[in-house]
N, C-alpha and C positions, 0 to 999 in steps of 0.2 A: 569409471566416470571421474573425471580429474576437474576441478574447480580452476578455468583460469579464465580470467577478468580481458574484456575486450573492449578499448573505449569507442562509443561511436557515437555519430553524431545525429539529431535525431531532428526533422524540418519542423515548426512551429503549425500547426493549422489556421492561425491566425497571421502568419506572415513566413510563408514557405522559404522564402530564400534566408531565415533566420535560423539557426538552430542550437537546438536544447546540448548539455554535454549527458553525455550518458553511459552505463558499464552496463553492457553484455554479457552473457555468460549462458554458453551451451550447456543442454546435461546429456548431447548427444546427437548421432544424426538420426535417430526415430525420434526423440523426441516429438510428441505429440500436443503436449500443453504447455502454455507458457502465462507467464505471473508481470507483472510491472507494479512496482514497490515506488509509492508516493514518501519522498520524505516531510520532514516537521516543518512551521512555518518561516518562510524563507528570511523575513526581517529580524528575525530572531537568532541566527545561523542556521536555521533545516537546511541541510545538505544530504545528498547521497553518501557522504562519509558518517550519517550518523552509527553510530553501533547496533542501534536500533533498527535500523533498516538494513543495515550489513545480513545481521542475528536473521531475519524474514527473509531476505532475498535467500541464504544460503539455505533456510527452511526448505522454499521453495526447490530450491534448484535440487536436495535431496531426494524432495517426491517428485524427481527426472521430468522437472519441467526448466524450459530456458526461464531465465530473467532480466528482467531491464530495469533497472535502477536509474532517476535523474536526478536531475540540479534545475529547480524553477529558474526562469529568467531572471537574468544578472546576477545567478549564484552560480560562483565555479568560472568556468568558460562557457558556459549558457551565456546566449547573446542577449538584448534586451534591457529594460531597467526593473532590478527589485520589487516586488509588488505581494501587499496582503490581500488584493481584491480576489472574490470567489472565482470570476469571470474568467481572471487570469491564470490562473489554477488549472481551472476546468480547462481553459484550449490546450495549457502545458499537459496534463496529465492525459487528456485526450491524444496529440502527440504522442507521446510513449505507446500508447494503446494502439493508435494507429500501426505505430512502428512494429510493436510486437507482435502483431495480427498476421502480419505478412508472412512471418517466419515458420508460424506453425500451424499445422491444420486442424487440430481440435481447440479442446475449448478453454479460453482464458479465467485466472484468475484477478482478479482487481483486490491491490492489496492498498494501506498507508498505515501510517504512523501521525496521531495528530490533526495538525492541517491536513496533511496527507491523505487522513483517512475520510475525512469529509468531502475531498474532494473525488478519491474513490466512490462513493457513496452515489455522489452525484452523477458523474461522468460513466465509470462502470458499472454501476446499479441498473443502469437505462442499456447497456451493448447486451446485443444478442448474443454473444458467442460468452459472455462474463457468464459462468456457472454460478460463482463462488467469492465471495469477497473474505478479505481478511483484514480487519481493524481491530491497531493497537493504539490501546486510550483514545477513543473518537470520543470528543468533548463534545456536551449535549447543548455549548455557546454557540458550537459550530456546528454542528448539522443534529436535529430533534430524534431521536429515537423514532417517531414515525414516519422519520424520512427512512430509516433504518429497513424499521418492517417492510414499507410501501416496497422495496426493489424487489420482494420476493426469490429473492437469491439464497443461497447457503448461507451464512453468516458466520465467521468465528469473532468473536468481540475476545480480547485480552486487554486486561489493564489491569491495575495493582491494589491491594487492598489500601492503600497509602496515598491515594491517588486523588489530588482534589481536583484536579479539571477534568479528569476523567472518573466521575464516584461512583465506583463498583455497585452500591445500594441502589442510587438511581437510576443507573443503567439497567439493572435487573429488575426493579418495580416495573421500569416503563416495557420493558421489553419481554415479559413473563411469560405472557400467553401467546409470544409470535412465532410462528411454525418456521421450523430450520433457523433458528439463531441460537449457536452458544455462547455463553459467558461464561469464560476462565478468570479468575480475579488469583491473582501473585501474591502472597503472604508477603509482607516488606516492603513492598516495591511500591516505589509512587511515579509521578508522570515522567519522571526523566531515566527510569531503568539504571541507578544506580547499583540496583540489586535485581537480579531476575532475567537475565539476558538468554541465559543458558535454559532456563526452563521455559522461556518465548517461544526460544528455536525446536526444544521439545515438545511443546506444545500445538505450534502451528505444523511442523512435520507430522505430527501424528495423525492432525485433525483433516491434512489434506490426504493423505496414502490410506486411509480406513477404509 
């Protein structure tokens, strides 16, 4: 199974003849599950180049599932204007999800990073075919902890013990007693994965292939 990157382009759900830029990446033609990796918030630079979403997507593609990595609108070659609204998140990431569904026949995982993972949260929390979600540092500004529990999905929560938009403590208070969510918390590491990249990618490969 060799890692190689395919750019494509992915139609908007909110205005089809628009589309997102996005990397592909088979882990095979049986391949039977596949992953879509939200990156960080767009007005801030979140891109699909983050390292952070790199680290996840190749997690992913490890436990031989395809992945689809984007670029929200007006990041990258994504068409469109720039936007922090939830609304526009959710049709972009939705998009991906769409796109990804098509390719493989079992069941997807809903992944982000951040913005990313709230909008995960929202949008693949609620698909039938999402087994499985995977949020790195979902900030509790942006989507509550009981939005969290409510999807009833698998949950891996990763964020760093350094982490002040995403705080390991509060994410584990609120989230104690909810069935299928774990929380990994990264010694060092705070919300921008300075430190801890390596142990992500170990961490979420593990948690998905068990």
């Amino acid at each position: 199974m060799k890692w190689v990157e395919r750019m494509v382009s992915v139609a908007r759900r909110d205005a089809p003849e628009l589309g997102l830029e996005a990397i592909y990446v088979a882990a095979g033609s049986d391949a039977a599950r596949g992953a879509v990796v939200a990156p960080p918030h767009p007005l801030y630079g979140g891109s699909m180049d983050s390292p952070v979403v790199n680290e996840v997507a190749y997690a992913c593609f490890s436990a031989e599932m395809d992945t689809t990595r984007f670029n929200w609108r007006g990041v990258g070659a994504s068409s469109g204007e720039p936007s922090g609204e939830a609304k526009d998140a959710d049709a972009d990431y939705g998009s991906a999800l769409d796109h990804a569904a098509l390719g493989v026949p079992g069941k997807l995982v809903g992944c982000g990073y951040s913005f990313g993972a709230a909008a995960a949260v929202r949008v693949a929390g609620r698909h039938p075919r999402v087994k499985q979600l995977v949020l790195v540092a979902p900030p509790p500004a942006l989507i509550s902890p009981d939005e969290i529990a409510a999807t009833g999905k698998e949950v891996l929560i990763v964020t760093g013990a350094d982490d002040d938009l995403a705080p390991a403590g509060a994410l584990q208070s609120a989230l104690a007693d909810s069935p299928g969510v774990e929380i990994v918390i990264l010694p060092g590491t705070d919300h921008f994965f300075g430190r801890g990249l390596a142990d992500l990618a170990r961490v979420t490969s593990t948690w998905l292939t068990r």
